[in-house]
C-alpha atoms as an extended CHARMM CRD file, in Angstrom:
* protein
*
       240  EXT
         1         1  UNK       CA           -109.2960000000      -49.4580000000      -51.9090000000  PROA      1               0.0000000000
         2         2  UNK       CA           -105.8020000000      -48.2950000000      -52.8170000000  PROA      2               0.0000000000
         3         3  UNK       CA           -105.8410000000      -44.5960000000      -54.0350000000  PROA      3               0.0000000000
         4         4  UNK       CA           -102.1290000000      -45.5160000000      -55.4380000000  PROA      4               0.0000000000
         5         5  UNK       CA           -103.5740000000      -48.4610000000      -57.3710000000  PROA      5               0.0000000000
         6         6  UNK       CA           -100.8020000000      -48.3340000000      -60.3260000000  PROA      6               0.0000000000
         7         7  UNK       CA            -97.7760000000      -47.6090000000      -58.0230000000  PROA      7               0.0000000000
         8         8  UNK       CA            -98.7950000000      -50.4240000000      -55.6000000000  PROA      8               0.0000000000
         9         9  UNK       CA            -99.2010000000      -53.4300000000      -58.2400000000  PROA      9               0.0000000000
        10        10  UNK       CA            -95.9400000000      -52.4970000000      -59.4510000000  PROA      10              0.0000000000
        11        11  UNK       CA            -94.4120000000      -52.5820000000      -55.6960000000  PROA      11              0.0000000000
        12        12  UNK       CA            -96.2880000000      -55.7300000000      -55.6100000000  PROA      12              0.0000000000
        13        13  UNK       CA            -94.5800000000      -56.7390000000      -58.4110000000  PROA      13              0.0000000000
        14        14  UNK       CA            -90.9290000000      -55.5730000000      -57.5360000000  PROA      14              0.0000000000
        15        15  UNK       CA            -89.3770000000      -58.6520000000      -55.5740000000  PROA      15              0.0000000000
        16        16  UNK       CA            -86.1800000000      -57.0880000000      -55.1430000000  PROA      16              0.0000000000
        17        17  UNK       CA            -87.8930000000      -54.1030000000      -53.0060000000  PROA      17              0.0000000000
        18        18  UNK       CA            -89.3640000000      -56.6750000000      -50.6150000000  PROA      18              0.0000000000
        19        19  UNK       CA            -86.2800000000      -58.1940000000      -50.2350000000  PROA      19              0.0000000000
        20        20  UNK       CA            -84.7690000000      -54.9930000000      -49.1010000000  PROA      20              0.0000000000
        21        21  UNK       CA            -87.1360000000      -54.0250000000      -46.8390000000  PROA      21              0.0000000000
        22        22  UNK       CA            -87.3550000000      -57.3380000000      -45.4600000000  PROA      22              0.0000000000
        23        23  UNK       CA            -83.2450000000      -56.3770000000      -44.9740000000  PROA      23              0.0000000000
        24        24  UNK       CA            -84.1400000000      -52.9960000000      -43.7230000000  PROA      24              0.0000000000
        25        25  UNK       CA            -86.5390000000      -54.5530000000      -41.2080000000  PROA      25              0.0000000000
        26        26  UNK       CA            -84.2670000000      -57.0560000000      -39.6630000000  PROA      26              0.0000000000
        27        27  UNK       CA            -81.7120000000      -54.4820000000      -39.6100000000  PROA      27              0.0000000000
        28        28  UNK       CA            -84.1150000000      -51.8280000000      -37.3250000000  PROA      28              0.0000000000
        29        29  UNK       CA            -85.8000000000      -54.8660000000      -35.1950000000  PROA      29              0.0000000000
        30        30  UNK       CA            -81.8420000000      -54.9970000000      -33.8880000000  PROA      30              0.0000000000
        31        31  UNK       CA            -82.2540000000      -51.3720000000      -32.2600000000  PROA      31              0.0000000000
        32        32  UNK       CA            -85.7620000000      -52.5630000000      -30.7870000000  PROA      32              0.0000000000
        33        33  UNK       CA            -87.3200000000      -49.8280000000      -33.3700000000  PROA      33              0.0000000000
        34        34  UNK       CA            -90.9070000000      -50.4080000000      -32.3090000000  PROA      34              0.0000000000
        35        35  UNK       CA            -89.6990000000      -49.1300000000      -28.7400000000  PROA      35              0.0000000000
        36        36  UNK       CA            -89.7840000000      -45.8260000000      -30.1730000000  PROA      36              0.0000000000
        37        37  UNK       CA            -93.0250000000      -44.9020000000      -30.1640000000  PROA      37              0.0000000000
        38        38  UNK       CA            -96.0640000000      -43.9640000000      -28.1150000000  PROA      38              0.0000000000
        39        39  UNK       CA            -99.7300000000      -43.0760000000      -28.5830000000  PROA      39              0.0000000000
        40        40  UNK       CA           -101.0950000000      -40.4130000000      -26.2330000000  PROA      40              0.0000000000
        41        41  UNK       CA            -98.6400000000      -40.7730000000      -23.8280000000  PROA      41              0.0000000000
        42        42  UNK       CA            -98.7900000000      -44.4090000000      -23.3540000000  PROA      42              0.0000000000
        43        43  UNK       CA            -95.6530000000      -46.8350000000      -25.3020000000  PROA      43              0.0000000000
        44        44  UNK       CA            -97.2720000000      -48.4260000000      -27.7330000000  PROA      44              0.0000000000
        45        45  UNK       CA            -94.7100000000      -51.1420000000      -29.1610000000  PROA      45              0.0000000000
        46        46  UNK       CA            -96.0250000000      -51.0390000000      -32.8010000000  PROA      46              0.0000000000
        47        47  UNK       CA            -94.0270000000      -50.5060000000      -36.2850000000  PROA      47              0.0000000000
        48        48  UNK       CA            -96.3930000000      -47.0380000000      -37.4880000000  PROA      48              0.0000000000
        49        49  UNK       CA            -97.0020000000      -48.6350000000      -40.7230000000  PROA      49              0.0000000000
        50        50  UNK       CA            -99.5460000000      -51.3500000000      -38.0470000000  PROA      50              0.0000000000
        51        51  UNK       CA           -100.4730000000      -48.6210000000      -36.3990000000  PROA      51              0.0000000000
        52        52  UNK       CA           -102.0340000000      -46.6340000000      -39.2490000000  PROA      52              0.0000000000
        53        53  UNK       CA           -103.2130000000      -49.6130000000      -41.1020000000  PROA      53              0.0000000000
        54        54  UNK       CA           -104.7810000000      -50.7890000000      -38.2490000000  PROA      54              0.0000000000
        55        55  UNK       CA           -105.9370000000      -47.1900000000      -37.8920000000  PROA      55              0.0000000000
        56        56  UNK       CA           -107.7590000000      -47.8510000000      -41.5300000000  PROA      56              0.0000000000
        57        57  UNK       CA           -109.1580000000      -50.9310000000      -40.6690000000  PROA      57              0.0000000000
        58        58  UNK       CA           -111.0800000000      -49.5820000000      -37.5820000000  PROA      58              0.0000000000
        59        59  UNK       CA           -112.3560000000      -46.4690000000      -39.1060000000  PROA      59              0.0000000000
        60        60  UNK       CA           -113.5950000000      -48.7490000000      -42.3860000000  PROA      60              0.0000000000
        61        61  UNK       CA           -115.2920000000      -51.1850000000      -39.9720000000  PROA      61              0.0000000000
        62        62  UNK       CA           -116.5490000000      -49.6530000000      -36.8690000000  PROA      62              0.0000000000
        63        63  UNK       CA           -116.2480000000      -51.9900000000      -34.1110000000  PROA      63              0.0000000000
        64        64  UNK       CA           -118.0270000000      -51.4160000000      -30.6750000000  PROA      64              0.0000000000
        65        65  UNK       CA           -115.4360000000      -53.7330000000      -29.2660000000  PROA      65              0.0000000000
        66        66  UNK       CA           -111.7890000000      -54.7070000000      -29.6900000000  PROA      66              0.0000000000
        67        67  UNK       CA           -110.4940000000      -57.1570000000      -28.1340000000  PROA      67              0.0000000000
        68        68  UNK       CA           -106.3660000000      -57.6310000000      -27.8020000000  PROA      68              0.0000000000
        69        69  UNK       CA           -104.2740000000      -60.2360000000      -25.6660000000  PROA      69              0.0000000000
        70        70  UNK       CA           -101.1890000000      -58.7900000000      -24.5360000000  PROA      70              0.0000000000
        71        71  UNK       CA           -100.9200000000      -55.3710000000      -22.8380000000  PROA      71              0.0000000000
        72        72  UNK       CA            -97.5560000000      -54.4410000000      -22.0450000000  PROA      72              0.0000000000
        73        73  UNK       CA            -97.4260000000      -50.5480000000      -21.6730000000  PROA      73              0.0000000000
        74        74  UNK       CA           -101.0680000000      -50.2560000000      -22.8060000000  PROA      74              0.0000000000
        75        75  UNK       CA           -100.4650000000      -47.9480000000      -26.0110000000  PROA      75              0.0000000000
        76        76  UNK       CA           -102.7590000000      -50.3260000000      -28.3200000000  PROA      76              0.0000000000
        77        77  UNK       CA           -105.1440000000      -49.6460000000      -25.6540000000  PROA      77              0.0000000000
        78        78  UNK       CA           -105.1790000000      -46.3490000000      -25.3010000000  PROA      78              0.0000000000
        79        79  UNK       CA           -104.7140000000      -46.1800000000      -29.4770000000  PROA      79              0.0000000000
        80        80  UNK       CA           -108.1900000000      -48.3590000000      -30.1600000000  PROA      80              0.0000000000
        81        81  UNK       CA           -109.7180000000      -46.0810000000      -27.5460000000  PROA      81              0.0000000000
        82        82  UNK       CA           -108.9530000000      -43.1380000000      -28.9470000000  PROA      82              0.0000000000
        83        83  UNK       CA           -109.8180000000      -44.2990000000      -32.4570000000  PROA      83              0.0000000000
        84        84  UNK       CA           -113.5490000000      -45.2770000000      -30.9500000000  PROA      84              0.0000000000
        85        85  UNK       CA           -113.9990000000      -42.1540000000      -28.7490000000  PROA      85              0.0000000000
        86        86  UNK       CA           -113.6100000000      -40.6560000000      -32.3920000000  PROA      86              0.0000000000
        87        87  UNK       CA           -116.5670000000      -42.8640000000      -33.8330000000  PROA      87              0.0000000000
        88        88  UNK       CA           -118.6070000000      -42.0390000000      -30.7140000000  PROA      88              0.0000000000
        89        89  UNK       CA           -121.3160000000      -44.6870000000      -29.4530000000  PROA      89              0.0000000000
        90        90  UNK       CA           -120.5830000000      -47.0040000000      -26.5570000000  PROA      90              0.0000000000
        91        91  UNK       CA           -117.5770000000      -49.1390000000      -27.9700000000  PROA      91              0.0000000000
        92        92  UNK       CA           -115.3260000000      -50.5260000000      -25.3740000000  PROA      92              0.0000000000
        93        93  UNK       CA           -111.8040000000      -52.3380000000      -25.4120000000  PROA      93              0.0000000000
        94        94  UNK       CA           -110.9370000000      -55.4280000000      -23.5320000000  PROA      94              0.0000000000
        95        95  UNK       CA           -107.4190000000      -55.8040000000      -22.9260000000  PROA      95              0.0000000000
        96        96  UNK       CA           -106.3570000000      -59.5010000000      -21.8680000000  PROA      96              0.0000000000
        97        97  UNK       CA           -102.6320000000      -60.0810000000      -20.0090000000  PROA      97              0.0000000000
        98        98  UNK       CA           -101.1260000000      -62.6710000000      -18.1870000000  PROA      98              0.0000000000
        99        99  UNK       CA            -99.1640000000      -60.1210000000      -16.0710000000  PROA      99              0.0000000000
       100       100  UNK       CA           -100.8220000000      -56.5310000000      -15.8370000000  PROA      100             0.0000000000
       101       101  UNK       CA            -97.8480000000      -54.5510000000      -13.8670000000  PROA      101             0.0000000000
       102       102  UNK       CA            -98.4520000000      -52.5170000000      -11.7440000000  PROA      102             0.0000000000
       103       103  UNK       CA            -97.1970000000      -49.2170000000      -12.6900000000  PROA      103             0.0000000000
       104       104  UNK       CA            -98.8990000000      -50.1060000000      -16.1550000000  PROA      104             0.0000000000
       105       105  UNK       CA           -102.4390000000      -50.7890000000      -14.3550000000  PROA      105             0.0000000000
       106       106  UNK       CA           -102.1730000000      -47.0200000000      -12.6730000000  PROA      106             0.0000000000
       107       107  UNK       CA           -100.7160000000      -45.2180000000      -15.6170000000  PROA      107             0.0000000000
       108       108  UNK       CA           -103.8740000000      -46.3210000000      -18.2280000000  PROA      108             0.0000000000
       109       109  UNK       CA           -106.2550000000      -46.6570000000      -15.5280000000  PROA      109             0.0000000000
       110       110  UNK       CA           -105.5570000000      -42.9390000000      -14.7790000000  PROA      110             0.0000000000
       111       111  UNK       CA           -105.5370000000      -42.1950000000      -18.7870000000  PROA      111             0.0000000000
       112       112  UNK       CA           -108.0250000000      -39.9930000000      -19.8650000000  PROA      112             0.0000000000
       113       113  UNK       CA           -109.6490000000      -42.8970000000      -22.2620000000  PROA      113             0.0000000000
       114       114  UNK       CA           -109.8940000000      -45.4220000000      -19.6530000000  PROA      114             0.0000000000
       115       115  UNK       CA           -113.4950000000      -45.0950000000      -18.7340000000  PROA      115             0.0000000000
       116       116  UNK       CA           -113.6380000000      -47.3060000000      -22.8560000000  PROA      116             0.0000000000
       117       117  UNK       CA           -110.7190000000      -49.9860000000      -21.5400000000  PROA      117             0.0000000000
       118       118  UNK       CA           -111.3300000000      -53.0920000000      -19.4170000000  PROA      118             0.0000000000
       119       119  UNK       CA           -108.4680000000      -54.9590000000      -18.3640000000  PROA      119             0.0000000000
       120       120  UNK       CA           -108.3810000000      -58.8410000000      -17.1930000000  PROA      120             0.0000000000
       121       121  UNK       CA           -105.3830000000      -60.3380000000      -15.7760000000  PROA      121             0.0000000000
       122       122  UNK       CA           -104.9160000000      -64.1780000000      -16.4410000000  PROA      122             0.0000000000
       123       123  UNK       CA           -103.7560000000      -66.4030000000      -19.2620000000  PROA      123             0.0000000000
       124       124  UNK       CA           -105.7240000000      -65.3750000000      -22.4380000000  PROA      124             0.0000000000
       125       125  UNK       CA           -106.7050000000      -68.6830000000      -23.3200000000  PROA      125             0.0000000000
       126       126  UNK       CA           -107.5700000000      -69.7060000000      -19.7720000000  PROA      126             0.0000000000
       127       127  UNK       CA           -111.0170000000      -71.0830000000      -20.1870000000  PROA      127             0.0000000000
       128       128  UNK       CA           -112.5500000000      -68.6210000000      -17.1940000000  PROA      128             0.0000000000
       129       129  UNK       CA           -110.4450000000      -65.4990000000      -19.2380000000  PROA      129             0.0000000000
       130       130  UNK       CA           -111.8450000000      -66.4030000000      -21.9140000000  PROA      130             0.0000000000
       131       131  UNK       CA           -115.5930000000      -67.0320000000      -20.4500000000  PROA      131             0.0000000000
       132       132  UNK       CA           -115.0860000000      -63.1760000000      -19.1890000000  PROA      132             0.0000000000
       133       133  UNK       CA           -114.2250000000      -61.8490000000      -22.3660000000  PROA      133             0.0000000000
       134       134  UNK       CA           -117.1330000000      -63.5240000000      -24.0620000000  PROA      134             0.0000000000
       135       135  UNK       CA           -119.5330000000      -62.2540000000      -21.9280000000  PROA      135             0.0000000000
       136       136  UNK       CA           -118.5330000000      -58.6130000000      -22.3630000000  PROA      136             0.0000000000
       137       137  UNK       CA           -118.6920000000      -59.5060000000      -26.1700000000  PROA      137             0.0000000000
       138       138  UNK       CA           -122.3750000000      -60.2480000000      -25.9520000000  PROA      138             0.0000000000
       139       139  UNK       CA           -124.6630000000      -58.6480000000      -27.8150000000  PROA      139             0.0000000000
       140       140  UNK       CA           -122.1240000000      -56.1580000000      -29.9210000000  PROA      140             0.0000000000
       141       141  UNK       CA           -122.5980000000      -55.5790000000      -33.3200000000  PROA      141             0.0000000000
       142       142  UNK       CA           -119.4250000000      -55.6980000000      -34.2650000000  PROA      142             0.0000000000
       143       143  UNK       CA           -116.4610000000      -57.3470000000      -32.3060000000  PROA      143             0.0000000000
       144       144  UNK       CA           -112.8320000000      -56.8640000000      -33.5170000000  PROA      144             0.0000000000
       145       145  UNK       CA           -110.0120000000      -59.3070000000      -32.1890000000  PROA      145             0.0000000000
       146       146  UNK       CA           -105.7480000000      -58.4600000000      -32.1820000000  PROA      146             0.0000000000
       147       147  UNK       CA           -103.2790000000      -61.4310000000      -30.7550000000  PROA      147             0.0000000000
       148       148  UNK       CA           -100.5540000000      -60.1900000000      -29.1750000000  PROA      148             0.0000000000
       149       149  UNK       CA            -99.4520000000      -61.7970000000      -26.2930000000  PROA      149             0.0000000000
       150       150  UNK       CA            -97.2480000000      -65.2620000000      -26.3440000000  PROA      150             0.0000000000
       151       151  UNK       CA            -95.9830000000      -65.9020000000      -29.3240000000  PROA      151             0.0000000000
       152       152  UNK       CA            -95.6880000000      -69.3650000000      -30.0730000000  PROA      152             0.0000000000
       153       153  UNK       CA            -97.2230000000      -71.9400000000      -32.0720000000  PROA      153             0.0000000000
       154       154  UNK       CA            -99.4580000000      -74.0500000000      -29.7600000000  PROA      154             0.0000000000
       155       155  UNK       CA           -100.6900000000      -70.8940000000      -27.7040000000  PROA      155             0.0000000000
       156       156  UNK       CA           -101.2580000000      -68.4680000000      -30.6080000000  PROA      156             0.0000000000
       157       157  UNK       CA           -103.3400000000      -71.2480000000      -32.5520000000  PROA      157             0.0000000000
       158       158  UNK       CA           -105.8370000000      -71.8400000000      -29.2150000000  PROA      158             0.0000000000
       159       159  UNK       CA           -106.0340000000      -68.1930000000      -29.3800000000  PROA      159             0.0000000000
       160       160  UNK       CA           -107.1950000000      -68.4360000000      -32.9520000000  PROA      160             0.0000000000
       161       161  UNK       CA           -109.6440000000      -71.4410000000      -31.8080000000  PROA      161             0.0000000000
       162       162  UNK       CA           -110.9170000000      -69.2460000000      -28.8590000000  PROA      162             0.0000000000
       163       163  UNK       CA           -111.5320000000      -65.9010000000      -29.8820000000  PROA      163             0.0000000000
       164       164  UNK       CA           -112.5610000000      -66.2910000000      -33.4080000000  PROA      164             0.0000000000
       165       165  UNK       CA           -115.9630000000      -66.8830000000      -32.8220000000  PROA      165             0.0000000000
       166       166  UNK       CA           -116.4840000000      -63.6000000000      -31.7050000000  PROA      166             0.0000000000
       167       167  UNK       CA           -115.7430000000      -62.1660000000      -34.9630000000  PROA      167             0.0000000000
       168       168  UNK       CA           -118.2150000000      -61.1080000000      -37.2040000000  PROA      168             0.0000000000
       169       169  UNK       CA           -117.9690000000      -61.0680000000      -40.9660000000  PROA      169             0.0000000000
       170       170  UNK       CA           -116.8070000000      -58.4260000000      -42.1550000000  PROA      170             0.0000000000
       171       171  UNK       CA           -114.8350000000      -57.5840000000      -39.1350000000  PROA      171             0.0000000000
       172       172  UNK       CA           -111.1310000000      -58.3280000000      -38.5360000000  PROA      172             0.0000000000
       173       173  UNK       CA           -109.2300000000      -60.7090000000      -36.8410000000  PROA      173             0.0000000000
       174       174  UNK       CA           -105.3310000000      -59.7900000000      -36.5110000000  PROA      174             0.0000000000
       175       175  UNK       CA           -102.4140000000      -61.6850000000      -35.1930000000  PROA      175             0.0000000000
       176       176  UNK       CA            -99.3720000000      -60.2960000000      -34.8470000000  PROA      176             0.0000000000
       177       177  UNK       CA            -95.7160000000      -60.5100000000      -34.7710000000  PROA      177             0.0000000000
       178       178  UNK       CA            -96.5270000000      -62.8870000000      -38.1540000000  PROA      178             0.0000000000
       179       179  UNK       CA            -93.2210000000      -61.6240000000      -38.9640000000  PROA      179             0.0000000000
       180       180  UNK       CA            -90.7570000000      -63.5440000000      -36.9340000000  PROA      180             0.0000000000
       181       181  UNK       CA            -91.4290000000      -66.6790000000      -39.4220000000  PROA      181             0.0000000000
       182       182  UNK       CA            -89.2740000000      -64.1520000000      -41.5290000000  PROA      182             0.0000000000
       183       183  UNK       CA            -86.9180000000      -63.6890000000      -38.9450000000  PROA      183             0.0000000000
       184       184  UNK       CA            -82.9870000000      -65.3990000000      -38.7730000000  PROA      184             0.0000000000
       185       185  UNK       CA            -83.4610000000      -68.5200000000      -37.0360000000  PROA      185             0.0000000000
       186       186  UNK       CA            -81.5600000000      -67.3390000000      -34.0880000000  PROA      186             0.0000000000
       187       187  UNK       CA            -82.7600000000      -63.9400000000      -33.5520000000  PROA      187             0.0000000000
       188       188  UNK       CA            -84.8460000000      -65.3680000000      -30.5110000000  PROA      188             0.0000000000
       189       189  UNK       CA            -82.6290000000      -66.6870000000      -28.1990000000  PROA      189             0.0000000000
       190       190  UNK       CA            -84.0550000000      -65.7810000000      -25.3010000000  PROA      190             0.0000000000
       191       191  UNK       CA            -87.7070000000      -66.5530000000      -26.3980000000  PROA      191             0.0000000000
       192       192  UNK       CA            -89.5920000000      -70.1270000000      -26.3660000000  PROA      192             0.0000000000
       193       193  UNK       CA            -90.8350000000      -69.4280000000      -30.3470000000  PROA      193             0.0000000000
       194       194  UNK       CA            -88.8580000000      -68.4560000000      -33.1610000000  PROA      194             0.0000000000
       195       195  UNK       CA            -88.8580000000      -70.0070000000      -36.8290000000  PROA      195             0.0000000000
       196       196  UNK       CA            -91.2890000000      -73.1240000000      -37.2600000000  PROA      196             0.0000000000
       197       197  UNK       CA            -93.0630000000      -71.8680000000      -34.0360000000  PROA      197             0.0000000000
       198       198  UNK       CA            -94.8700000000      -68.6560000000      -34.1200000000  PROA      198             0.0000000000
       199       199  UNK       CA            -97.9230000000      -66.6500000000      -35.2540000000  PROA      199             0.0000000000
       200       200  UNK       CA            -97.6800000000      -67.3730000000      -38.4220000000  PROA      200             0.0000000000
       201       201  UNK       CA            -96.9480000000      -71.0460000000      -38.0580000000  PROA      201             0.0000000000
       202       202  UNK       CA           -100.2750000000      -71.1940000000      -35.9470000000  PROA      202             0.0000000000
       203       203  UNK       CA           -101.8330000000      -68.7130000000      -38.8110000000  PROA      203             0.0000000000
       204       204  UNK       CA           -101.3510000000      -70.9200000000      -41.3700000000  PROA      204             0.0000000000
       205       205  UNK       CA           -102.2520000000      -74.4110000000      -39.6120000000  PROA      205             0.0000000000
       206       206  UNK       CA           -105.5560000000      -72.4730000000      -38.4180000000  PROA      206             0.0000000000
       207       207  UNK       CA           -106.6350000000      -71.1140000000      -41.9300000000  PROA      207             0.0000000000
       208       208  UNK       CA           -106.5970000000      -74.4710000000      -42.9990000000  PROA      208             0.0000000000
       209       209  UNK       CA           -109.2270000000      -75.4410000000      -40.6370000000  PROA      209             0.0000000000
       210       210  UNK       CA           -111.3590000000      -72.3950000000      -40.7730000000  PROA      210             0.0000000000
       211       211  UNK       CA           -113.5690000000      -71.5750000000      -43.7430000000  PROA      211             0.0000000000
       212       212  UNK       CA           -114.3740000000      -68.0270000000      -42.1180000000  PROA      212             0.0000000000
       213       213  UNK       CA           -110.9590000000      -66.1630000000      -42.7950000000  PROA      213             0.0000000000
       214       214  UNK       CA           -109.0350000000      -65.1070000000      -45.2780000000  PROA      214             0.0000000000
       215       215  UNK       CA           -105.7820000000      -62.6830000000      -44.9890000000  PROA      215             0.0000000000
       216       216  UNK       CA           -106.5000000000      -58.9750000000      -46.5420000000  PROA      216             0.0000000000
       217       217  UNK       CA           -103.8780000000      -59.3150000000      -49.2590000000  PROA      217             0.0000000000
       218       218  UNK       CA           -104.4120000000      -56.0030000000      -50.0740000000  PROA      218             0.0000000000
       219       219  UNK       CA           -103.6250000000      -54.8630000000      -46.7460000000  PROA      219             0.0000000000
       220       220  UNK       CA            -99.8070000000      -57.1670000000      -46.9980000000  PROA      220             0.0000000000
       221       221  UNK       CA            -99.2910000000      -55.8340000000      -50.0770000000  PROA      221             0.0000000000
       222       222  UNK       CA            -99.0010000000      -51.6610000000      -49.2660000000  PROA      222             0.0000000000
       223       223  UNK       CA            -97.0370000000      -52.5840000000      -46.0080000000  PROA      223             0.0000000000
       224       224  UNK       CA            -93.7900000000      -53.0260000000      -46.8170000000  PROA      224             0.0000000000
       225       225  UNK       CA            -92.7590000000      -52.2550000000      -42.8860000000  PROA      225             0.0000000000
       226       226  UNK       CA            -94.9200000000      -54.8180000000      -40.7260000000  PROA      226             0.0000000000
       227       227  UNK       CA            -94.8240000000      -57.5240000000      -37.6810000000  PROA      227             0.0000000000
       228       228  UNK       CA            -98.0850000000      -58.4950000000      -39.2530000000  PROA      228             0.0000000000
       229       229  UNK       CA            -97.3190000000      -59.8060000000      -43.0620000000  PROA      229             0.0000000000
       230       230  UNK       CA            -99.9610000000      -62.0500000000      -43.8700000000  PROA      230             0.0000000000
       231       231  UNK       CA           -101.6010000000      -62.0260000000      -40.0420000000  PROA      231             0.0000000000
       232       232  UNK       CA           -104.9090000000      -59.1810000000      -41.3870000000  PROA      232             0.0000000000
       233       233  UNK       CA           -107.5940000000      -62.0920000000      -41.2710000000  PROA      233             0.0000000000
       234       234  UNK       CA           -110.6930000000      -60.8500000000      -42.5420000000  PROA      234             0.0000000000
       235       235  UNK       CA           -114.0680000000      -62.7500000000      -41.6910000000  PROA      235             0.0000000000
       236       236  UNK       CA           -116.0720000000      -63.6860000000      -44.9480000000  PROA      236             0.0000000000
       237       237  UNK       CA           -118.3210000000      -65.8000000000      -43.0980000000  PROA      237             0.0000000000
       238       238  UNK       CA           -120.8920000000      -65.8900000000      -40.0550000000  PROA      238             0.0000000000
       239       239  UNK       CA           -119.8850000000      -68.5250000000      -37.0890000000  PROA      239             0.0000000000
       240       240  UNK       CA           -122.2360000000      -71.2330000000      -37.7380000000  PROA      240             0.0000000000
């Protein structure tokens, strides 16, 4: 619950300050803003306004395990870590890459958090990847789930098929980079998704499907700065 609740229905309201920030946001994604930043000495790649929403979300909720595909640096990492070393208990992160380098692997495995991280290299929806992460999921009270890894349509929406299960209500499922639907068509040249094909293409296709999610509007509308507009999926419902 909003502790701003008048000022942020009216910034709900006020169309013309999305569409600036929206402007804004286009303009800073240009520098590679999200490159700025780090958490505990690791890069973490996220706009802060993720970071301490996400921040919000974990503290509310209380996972004993987070799971995220895509590891880059290993900043998210390090940040859920930190977040449940703060809760205390035994809650663990599983962090799921395609490509774990090398100089990443040694600088978070020798990160004073790491004994909470487990790392698997392979394809996060490869069925034996996935079989892995399921089986560290067992018996948890509480799973939490980010997608973050390859970005397009097709792979983001198996992700969605895959790793849903393992989220409980009341827990959260996020996807992100929701945002480059926003994006100019051609602001991905380089990439294999872009406008029509991303996370929140595969979002939207997979909401209609699933009964068990909803996106946190509350959450979309205080964050005026976000990769992740629309992609806080809360679960309302247990897996049948």
């Amino acid at each position: 619950m909003s502790i701003n609740a008048a000022g942020l229905s009216a910034m709900q309201a006020d169309a013309g300050l999305r569409r600036e920030a929206r402007k804004v946001f286009i303009h800073m994604w240009r520098y590679r803003y999200s490159f700025n930043f780090s958490w505990l000495g690791r890069p973490v790649i996220q706009f802060p306004e993720d970071i301490v929403a996400m921040q919000e979300v974990i503290w509310r909720i209380k996972p004993d395990l987070i799971i995220e595909t895509g590891i880059a640096h290993g900043g998210s990492l390090v940040l859920w870590a930190s977040l449940l070393q703060m809760l205390g208990g035994d809650g663990r992160v599983v962090g799921v890459d395609v490509d774990i380098r090398q100089h990443n692997r040694a600088e978070i495995e020798r990160h004073p958090l790491f004994s909470r991280i487990t790392m698997i290299e392979g394809s996060s929806i490869d069925p034996d990847v996935v079989g892995r992460v399921r089986a560290l999921a067992a018996g948890r009270r509480t799973v939490m789930v980010v997608l973050d890894s390859n970005h397009t349509h097709d792979h983001v929406l198996e992700e969605l098929q895959r790793y849903s299960p393992l989220v409980m209500r009341g827990s959260y499922l996020v996807v992100m980079d929701t945002v480059v639907e926003a994006m100019p068509a051609d602001f991905y040249p380089d990439r294999p998704w872009g406008k029509g094909n991303n996370p929140a293409t595969a979002v939207a296709q997979f909401l209609k499907t699933s009964d068990r999610f909803e996106v946190d509007e509350e959450i979309d509308a205080r964050l005026l700065m976000s990769v992740a507009p629309g992609g806080y999926l809360r679960c309302i419902k247990d897996a049948s």
